[in-house]
DRENMAR-800958 format. One record per residue: residue in one letter; residue number from 1; y, z, x of N, C-alpha, C in turn. Coordinates in Angstrom, 1 decimal, always signed. Example, Ala and Ser with C-alpha at 12.3 -4.5 7.8 and 13.67 -1.06 7.14 Angstrom:
DRENMAR-800958
type	seq	n_py	n_pz	n_px	ca_py	ca_pz	ca_px	c_py	c_pz	c_px
A	1	-5.7	+7.8	+13.2	-4.5	+7.8	+12.3	-3.3	+7.8	+13.2 $
S	2	-2.2	+7.1	+12.8	-1.1	+7.1	+13.7	+0.0	+7.9	+12.9 $
end
This chain:
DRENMAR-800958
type	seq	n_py	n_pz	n_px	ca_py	ca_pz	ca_px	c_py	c_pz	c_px
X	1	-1.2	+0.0	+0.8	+0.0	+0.0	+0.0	+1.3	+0.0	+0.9 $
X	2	+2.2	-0.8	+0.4	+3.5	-0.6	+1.1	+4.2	+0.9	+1.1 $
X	3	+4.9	+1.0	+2.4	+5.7	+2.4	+2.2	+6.6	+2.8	+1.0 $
X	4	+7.5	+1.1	+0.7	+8.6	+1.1	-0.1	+7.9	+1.5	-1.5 $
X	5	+6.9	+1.0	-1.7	+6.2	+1.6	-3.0	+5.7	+2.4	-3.2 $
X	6	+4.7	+3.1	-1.8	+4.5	+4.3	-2.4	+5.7	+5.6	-2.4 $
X	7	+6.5	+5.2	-2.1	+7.9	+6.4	-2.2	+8.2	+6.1	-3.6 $
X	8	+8.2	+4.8	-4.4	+8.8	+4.5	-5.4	+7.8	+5.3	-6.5 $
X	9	+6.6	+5.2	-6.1	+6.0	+5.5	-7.0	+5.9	+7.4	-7.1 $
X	10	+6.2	+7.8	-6.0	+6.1	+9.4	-5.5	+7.9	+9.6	-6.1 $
X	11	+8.5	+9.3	-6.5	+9.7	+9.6	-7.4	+10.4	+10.0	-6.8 $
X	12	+10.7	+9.0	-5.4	+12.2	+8.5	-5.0	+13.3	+7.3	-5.4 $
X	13	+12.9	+7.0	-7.2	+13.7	+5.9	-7.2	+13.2	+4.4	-7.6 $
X	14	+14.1	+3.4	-7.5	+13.7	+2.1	-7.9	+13.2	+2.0	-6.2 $
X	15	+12.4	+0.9	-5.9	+11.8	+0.1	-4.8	+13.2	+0.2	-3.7 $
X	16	+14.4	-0.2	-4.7	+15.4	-0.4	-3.8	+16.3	+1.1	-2.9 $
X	17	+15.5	+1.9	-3.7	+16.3	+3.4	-3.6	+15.2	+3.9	-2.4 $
X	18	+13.9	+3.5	-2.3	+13.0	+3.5	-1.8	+13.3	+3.7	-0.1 $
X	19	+13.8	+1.9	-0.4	+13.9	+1.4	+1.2	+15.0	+1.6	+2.0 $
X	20	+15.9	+2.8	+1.0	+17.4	+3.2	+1.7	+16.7	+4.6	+2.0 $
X	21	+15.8	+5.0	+1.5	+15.4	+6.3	+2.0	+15.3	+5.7	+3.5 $
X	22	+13.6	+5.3	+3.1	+13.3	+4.4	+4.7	+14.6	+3.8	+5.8 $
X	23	+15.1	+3.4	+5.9	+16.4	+2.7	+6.5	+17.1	+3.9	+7.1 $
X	24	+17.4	+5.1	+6.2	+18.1	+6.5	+6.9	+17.6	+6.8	+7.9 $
X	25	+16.1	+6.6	+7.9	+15.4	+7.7	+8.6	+15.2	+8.6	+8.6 $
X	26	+14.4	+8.7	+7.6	+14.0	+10.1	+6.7	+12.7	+10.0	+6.3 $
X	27	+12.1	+9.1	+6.7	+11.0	+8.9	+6.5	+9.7	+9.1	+7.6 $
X	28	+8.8	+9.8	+8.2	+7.6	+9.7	+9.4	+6.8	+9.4	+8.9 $
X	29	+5.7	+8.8	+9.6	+4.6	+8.3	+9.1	+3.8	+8.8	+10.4 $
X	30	+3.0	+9.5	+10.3	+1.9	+10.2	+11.4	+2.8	+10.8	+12.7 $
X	31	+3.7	+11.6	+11.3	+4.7	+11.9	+13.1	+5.8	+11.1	+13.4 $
X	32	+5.6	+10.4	+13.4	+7.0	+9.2	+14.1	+7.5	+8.5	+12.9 $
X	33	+8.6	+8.2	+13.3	+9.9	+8.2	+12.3	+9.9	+6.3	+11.9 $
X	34	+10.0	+6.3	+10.9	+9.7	+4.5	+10.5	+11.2	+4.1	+10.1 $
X	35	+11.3	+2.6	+10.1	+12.3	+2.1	+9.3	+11.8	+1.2	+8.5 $
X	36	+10.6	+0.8	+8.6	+9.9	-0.3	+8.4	+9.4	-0.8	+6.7 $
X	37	+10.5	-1.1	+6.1	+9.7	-1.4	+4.7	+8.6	-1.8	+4.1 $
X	38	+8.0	-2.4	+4.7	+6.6	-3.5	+4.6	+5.4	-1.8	+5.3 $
X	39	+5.9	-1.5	+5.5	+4.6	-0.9	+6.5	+4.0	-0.4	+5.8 $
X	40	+2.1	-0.7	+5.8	+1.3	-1.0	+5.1	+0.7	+0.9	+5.4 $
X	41	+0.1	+1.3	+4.4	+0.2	+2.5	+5.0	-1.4	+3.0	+4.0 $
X	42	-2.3	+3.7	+4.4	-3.5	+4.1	+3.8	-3.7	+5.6	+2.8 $
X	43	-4.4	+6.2	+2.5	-4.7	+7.5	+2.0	-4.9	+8.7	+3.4 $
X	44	-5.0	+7.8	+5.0	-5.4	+8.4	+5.6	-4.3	+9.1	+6.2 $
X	45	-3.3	+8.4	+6.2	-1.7	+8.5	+6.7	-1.0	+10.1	+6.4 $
X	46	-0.5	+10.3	+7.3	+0.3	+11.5	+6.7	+1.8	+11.3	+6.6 $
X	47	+2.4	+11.5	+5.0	+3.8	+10.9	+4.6	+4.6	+11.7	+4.9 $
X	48	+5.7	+12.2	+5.6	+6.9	+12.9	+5.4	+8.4	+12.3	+5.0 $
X	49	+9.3	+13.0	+4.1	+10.4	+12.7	+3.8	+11.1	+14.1	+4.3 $
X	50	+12.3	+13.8	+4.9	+12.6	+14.9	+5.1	+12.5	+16.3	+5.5 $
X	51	+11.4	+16.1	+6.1	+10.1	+17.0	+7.1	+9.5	+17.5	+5.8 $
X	52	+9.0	+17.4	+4.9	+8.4	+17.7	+3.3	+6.9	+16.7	+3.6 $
X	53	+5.9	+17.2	+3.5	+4.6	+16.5	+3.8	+5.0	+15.9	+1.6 $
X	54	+4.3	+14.4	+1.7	+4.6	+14.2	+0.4	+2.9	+13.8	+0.4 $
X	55	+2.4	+14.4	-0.6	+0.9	+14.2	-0.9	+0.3	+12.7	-1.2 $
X	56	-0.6	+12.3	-0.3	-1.0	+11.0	-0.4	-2.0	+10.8	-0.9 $
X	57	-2.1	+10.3	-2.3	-3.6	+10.7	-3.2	-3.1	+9.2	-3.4 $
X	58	-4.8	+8.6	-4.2	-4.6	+7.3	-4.2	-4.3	+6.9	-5.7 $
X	59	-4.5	+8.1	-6.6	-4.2	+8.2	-7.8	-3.1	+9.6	-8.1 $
X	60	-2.4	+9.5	-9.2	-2.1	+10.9	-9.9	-2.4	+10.9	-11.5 $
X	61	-3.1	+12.1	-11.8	-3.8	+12.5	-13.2	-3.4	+14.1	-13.1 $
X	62	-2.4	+13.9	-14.7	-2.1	+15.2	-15.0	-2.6	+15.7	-16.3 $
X	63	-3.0	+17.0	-16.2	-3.4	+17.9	-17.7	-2.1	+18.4	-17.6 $
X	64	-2.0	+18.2	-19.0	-0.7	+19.2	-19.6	-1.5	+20.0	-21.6 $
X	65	-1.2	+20.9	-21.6	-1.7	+21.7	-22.4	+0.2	+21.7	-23.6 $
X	66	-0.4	+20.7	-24.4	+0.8	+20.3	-25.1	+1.2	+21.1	-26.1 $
X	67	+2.6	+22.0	-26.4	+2.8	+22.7	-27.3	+3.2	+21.5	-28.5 $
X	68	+3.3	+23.0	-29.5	+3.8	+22.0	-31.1	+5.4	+21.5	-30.9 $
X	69	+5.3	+20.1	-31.4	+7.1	+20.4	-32.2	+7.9	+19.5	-30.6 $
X	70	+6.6	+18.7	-29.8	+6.9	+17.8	-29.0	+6.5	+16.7	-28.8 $
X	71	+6.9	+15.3	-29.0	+6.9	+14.2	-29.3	+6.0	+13.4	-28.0 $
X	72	+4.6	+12.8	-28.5	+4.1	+11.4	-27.1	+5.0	+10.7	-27.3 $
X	73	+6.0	+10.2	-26.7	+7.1	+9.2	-26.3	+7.7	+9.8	-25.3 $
X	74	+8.2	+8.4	-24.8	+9.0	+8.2	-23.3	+10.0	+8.7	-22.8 $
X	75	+10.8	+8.5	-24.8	+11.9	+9.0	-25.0	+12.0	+9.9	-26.1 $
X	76	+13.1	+10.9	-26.2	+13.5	+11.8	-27.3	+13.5	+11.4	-28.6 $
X	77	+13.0	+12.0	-29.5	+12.8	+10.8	-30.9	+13.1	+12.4	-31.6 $
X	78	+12.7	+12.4	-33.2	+12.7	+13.2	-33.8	+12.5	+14.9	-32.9 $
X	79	+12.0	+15.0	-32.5	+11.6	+16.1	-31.1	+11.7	+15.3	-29.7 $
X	80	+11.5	+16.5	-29.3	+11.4	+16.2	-27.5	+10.5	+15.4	-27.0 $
X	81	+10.5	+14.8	-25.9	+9.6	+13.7	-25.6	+8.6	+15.1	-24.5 $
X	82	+7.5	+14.8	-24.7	+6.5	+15.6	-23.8	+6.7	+15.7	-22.2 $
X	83	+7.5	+14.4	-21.7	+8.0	+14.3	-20.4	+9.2	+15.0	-20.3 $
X	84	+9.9	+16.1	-21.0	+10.7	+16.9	-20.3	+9.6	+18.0	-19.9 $
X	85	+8.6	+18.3	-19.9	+7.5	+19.4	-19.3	+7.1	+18.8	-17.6 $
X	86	+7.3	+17.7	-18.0	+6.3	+16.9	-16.8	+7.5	+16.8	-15.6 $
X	87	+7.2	+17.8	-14.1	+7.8	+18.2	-13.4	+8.6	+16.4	-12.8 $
X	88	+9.8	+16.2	-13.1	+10.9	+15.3	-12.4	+10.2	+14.5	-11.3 $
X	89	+9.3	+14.9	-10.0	+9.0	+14.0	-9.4	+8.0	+13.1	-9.8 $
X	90	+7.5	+13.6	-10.6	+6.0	+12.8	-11.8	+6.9	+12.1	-12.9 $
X	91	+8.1	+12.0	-13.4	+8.3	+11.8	-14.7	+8.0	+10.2	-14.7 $
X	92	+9.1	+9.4	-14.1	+9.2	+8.0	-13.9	+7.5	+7.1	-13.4 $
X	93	+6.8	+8.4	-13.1	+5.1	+7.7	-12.3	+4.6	+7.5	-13.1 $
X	94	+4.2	+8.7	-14.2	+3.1	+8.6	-15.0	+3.8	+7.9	-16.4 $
X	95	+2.3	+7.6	-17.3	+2.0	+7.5	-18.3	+1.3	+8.2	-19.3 $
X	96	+1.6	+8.1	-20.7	+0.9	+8.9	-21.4	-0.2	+8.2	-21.7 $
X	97	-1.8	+8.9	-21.8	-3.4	+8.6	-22.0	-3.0	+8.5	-23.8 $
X	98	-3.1	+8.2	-24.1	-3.0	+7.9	-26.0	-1.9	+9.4	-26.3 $
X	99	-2.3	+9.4	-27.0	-0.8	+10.2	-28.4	-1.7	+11.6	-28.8 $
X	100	-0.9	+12.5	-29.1	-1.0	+13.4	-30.4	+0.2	+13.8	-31.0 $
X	101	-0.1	+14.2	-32.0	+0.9	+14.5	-33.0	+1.7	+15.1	-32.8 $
X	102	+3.4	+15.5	-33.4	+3.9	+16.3	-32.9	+3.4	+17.9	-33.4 $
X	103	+2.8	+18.2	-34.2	+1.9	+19.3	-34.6	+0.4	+19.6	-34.4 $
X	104	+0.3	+18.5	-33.2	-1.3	+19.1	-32.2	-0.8	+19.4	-30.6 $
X	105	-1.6	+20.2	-30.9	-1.8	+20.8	-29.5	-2.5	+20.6	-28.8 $
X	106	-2.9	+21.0	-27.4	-3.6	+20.4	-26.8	-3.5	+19.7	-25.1 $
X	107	-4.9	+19.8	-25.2	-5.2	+18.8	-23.9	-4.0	+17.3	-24.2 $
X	108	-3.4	+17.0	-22.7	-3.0	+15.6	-23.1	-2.8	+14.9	-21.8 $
X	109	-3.3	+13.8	-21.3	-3.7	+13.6	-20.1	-2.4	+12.5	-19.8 $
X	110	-2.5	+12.1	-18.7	-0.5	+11.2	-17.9	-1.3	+10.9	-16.4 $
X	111	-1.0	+9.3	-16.2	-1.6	+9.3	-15.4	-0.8	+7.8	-14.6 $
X	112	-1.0	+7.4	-13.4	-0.1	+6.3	-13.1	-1.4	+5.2	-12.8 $
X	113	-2.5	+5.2	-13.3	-3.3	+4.3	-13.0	-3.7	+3.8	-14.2 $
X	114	-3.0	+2.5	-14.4	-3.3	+2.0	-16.0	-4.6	+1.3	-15.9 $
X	115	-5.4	+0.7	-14.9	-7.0	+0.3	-15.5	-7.5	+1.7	-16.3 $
X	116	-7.8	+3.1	-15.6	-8.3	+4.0	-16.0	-7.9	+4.1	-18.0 $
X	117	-6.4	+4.4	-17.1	-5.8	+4.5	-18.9	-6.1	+3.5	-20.2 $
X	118	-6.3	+2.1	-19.7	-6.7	+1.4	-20.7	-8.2	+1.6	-21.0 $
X	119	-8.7	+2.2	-20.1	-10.0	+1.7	-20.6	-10.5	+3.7	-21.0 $
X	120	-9.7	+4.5	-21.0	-9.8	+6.0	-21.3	-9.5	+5.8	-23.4 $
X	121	-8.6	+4.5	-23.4	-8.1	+4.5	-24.8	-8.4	+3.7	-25.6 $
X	122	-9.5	+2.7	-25.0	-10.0	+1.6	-25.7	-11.5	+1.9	-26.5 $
X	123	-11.2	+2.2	-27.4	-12.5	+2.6	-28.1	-13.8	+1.9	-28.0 $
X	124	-14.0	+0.9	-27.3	-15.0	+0.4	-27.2	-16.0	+1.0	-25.7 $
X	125	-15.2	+2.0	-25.3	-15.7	+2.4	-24.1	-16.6	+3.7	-24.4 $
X	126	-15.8	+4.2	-25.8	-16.6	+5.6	-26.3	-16.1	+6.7	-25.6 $
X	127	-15.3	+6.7	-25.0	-14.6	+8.0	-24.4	-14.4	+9.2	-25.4 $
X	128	-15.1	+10.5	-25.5	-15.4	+11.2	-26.8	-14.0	+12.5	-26.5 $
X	129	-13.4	+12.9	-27.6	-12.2	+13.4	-28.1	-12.5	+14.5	-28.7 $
X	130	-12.5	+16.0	-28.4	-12.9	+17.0	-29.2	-12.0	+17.8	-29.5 $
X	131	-11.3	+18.0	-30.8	-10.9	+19.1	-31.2	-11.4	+19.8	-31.5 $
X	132	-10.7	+21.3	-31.9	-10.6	+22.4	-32.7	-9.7	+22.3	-33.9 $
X	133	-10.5	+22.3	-35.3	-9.9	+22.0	-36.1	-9.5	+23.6	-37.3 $
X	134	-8.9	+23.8	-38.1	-8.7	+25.0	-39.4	-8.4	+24.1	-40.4 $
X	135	-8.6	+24.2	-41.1	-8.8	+23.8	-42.8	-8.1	+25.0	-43.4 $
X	136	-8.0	+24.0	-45.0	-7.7	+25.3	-46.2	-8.5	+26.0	-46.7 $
X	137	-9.6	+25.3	-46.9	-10.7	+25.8	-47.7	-12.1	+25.8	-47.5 $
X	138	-12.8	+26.3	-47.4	-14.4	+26.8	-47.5	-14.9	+25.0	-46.9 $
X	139	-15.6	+25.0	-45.5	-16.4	+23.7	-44.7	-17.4	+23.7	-45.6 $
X	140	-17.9	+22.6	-46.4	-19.3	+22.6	-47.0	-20.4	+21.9	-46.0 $
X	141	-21.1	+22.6	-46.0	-22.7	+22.3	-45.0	-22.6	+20.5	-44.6 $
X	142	-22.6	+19.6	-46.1	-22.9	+18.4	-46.2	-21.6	+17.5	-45.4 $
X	143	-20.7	+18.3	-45.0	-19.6	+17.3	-44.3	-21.2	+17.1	-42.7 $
X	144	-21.3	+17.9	-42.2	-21.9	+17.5	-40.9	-22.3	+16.2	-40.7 $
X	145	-23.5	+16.1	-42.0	-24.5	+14.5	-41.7	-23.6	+13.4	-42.3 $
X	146	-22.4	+13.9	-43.3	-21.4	+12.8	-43.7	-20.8	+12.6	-42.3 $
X	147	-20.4	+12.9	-41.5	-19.1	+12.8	-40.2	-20.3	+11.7	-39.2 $
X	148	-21.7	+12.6	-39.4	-22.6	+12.1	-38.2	-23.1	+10.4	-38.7 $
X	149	-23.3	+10.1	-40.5	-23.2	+8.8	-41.0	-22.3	+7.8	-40.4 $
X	150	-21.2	+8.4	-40.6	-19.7	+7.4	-40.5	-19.8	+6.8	-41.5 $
X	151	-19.1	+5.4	-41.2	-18.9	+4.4	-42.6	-18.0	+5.0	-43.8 $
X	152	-17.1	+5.7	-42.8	-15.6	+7.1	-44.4	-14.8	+5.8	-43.9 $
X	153	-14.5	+5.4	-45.7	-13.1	+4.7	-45.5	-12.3	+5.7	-45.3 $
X	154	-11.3	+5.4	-44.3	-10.3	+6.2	-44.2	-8.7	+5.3	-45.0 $
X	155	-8.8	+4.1	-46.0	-7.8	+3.8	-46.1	-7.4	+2.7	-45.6 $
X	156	-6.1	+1.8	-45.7	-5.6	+0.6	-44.9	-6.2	+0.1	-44.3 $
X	157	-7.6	-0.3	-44.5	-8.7	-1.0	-43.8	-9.3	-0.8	-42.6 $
X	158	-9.1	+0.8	-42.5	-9.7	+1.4	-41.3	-11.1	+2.4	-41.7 $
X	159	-12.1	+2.0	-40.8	-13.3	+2.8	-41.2	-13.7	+3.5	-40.3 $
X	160	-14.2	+4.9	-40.4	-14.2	+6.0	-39.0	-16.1	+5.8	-39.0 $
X	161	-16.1	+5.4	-37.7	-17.4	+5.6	-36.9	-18.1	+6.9	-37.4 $
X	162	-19.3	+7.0	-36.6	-20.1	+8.1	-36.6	-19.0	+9.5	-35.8 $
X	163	-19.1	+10.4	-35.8	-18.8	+11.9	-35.5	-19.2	+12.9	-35.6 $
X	164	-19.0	+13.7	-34.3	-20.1	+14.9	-34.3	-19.5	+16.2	-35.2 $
X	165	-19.6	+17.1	-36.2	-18.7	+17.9	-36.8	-19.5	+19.2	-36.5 $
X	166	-19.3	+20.6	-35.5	-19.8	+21.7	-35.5	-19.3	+23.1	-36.1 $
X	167	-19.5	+23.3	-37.1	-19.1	+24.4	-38.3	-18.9	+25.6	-37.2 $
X	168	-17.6	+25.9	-37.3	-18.0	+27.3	-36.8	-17.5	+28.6	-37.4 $
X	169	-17.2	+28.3	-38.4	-17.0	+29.6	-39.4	-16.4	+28.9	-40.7 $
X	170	-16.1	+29.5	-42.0	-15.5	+29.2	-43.3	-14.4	+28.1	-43.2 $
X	171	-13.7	+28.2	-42.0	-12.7	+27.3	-42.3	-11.9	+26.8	-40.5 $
X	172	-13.2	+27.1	-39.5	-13.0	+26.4	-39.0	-14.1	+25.5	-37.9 $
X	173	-14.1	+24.5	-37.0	-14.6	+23.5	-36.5	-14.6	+23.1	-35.6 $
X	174	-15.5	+22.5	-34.8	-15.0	+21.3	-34.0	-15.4	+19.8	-34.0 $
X	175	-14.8	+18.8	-34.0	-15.1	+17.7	-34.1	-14.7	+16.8	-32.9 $
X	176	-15.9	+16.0	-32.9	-15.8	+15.3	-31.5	-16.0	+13.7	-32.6 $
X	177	-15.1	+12.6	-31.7	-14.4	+11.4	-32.2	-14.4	+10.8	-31.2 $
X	178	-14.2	+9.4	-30.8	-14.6	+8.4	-30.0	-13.6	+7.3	-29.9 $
X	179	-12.7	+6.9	-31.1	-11.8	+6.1	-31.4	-10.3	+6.3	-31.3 $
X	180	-10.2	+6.9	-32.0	-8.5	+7.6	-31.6	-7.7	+6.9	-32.9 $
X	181	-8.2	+6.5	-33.8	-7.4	+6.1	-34.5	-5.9	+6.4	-35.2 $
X	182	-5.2	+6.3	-36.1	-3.9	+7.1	-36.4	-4.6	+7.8	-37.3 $
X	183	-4.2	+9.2	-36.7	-4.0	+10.5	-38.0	-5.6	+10.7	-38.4 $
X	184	-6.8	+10.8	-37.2	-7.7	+9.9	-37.6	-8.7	+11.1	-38.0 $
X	185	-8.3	+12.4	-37.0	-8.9	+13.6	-37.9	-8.4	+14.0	-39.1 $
X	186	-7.2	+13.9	-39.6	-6.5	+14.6	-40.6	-7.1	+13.7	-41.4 $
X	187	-7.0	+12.3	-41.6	-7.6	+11.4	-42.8	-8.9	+11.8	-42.9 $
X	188	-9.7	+11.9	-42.1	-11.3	+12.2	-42.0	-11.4	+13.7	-43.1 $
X	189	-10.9	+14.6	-42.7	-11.1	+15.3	-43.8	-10.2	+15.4	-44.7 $
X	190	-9.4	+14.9	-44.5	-8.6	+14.6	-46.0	-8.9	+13.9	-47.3 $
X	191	-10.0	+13.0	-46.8	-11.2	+12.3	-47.4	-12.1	+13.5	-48.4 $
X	192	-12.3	+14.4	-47.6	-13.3	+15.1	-48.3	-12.9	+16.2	-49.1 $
X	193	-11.2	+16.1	-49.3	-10.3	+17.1	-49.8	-9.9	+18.8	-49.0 $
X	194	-9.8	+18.4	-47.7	-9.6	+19.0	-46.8	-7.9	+18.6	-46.8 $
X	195	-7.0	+19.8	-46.3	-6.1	+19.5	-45.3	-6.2	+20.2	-43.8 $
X	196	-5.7	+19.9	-42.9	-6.1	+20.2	-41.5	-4.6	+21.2	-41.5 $
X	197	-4.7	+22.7	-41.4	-3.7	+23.4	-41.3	-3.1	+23.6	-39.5 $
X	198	-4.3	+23.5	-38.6	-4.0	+23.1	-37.0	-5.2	+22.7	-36.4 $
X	199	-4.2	+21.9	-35.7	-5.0	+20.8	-34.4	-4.9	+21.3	-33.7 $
X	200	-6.0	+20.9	-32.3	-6.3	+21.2	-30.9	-7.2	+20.7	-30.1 $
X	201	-6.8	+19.7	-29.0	-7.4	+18.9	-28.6	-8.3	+19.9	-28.0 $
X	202	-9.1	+19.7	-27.8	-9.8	+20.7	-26.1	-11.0	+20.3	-25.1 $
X	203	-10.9	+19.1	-25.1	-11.9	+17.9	-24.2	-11.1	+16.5	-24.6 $
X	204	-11.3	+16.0	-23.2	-10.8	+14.5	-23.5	-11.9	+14.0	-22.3 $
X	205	-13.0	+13.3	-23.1	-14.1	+12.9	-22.2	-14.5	+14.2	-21.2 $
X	206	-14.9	+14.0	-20.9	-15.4	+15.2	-19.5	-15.0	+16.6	-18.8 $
X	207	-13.4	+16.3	-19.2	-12.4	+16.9	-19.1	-12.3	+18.2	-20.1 $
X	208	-12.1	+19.3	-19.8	-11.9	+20.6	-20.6	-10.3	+20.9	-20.5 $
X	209	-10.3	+21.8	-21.5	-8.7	+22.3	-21.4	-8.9	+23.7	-20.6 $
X	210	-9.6	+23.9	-20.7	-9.9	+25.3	-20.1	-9.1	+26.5	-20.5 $
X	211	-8.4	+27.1	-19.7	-7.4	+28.3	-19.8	-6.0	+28.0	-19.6 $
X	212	-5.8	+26.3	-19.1	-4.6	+26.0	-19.2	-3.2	+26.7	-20.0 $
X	213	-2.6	+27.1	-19.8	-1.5	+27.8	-20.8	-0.6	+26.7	-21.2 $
X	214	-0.6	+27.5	-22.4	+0.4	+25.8	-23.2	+1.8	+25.6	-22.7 $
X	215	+2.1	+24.2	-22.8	+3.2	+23.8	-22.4	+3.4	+24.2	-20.6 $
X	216	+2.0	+24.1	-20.6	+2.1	+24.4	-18.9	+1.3	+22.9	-18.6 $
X	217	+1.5	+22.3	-17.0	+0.6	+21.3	-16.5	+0.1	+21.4	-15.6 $
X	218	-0.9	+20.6	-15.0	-1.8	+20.9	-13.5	-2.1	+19.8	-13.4 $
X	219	-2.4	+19.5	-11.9	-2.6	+18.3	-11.4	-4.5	+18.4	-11.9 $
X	220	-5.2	+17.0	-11.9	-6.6	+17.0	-12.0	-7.0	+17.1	-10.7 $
X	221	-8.3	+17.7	-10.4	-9.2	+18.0	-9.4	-9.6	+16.6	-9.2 $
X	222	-10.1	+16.0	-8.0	-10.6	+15.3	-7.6	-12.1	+14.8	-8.5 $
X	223	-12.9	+16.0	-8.7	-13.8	+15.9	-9.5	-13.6	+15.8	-11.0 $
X	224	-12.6	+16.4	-11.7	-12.4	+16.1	-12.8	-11.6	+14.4	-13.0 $
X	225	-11.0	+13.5	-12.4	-10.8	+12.6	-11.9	-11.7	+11.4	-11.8 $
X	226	-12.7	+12.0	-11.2	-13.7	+10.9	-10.7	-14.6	+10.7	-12.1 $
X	227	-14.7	+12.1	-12.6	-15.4	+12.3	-14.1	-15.3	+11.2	-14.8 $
X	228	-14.0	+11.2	-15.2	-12.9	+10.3	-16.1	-13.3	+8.8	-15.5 $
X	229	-13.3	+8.6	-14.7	-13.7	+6.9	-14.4	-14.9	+6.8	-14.6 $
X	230	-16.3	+7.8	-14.1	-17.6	+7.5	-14.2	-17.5	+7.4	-16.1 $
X	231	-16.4	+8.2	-16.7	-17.2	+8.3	-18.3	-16.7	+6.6	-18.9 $
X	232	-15.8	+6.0	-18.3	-15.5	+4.8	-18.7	-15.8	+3.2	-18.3 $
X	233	-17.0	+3.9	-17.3	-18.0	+2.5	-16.5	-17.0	+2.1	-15.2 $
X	234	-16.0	+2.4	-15.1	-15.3	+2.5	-13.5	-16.2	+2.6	-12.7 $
X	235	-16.1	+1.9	-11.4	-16.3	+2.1	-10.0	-14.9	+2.6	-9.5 $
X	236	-15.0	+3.8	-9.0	-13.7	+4.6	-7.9	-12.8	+3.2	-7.6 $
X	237	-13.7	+2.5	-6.6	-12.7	+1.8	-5.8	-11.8	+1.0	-7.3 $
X	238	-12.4	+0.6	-8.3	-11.6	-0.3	-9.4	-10.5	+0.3	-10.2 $
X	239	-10.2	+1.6	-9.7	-9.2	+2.3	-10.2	-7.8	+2.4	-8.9 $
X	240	-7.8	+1.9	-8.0	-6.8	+2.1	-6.7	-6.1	+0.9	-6.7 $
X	241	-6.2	+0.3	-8.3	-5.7	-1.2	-8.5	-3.8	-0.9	-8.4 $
end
């Protein structure tokens, strides 16, 4: 990868803001001081700005444990966009992994490697989606093998696949989903004359939410990472695109 880009992409700026870092001389590469825009530079390299070691990973993948009442978009819309959470040098890098609502919570994954992301959100890959769901009223036994059937119109000519539904008390659940469709738990039991009183992501494929605290983020482990590609037929190297 070029230097000018990976500074651009490590959240110094346009390409052009990049190569005036570089140009100052503010930049080392193994030690020694570069001017060199083009300079082709590896994972093996050690980057400094400003004597600041800048972390050279060949991807970035963030968990953020999403509070209510903040908006998946870019920009500020009815609520906050979820990227005022997402620390300033990550803002401009990443991307959001599909959507939740402004009233789910939850796991929500941002990441600057769009093969992964497309193919994390393309339902034909099966990437499986688990909430925690609460209802209003009393779970009846027979939703299980209804969810695990599929074939629920859900409406405007969308039809929800098979789904796993595990009862875990009077009125609440977990449901694991594969599609991502719009609104696609709340219609699913809304179908069955359910309303969903709160959402909660808490797996996104392989990935747990763990103990994350909300409205807090963490970078992904290498292993959680690699997870995420193996669950969507990736080869490592086809993700360093």
């Amino acid at each position: 990868m070029r230097l000018d880009r990976f500074l651009s992409l490590h959240g110094f700026g346009s390409r052009r803001s990049s190569k005036k870092v570089i140009s100052d001389g503010r930049v080392f590469v193994n030690g020694a001081m570069t001017t060199q825009n083009e300079m082709q530079i590896s994972t093996k390299d050690r980057i400094e700005v400003d004597g600041k070691e800048i972390e050279n990973v060949p991807y970035l993948c963030l968990l953020m444990n999403k509070p209510q009442n903040y908006m998946c978009s870019m920009i500020d819309e009815r609520y906050p966009s979820v990227l005022r959470l997402v620390p300033e040098i990550y803002r401009k890098q990443v991307r959001l992994v599909g959507r939740l609502d402004a009233d789910t919570t939850g796991l929500l994954l941002l990441t600057d490697n769009g093969v992964l992301n497309a193919r994390l959100t393309n339902p034909k890959y099966h990437v499986e989606k688990t909430y925690a769901v609460t209802v209003n009223h009393i779970l009846k036994p027979e939703l299980v093998p209804a969810f695990a059937k599929g074939g629920i119109d859900l409406g405007q000519g969308d039809v929800a696949d098979t789904s796993r539904l595990v009862v875990l008390d009077e009125n609440h659940a977990e449901l694991t989903v594969h599609e991502g469709k719009y609104h696609e738990v709340k219609r699913l039991f809304g179908k069955f004359g359910y309303d969903v009183v709160a959402l909660k992501r808490i797996s996104f494929g392989p990935v747990k939410l763990g103990d994350l605290k909300e409205g807090t983020i963490r970078k992904a482990t290498e292993e959680e990472y690699l997870s995420l590609v193996e669950a969507t037929g990736l080869k490592k190297e086809e993700t360093l695109l």
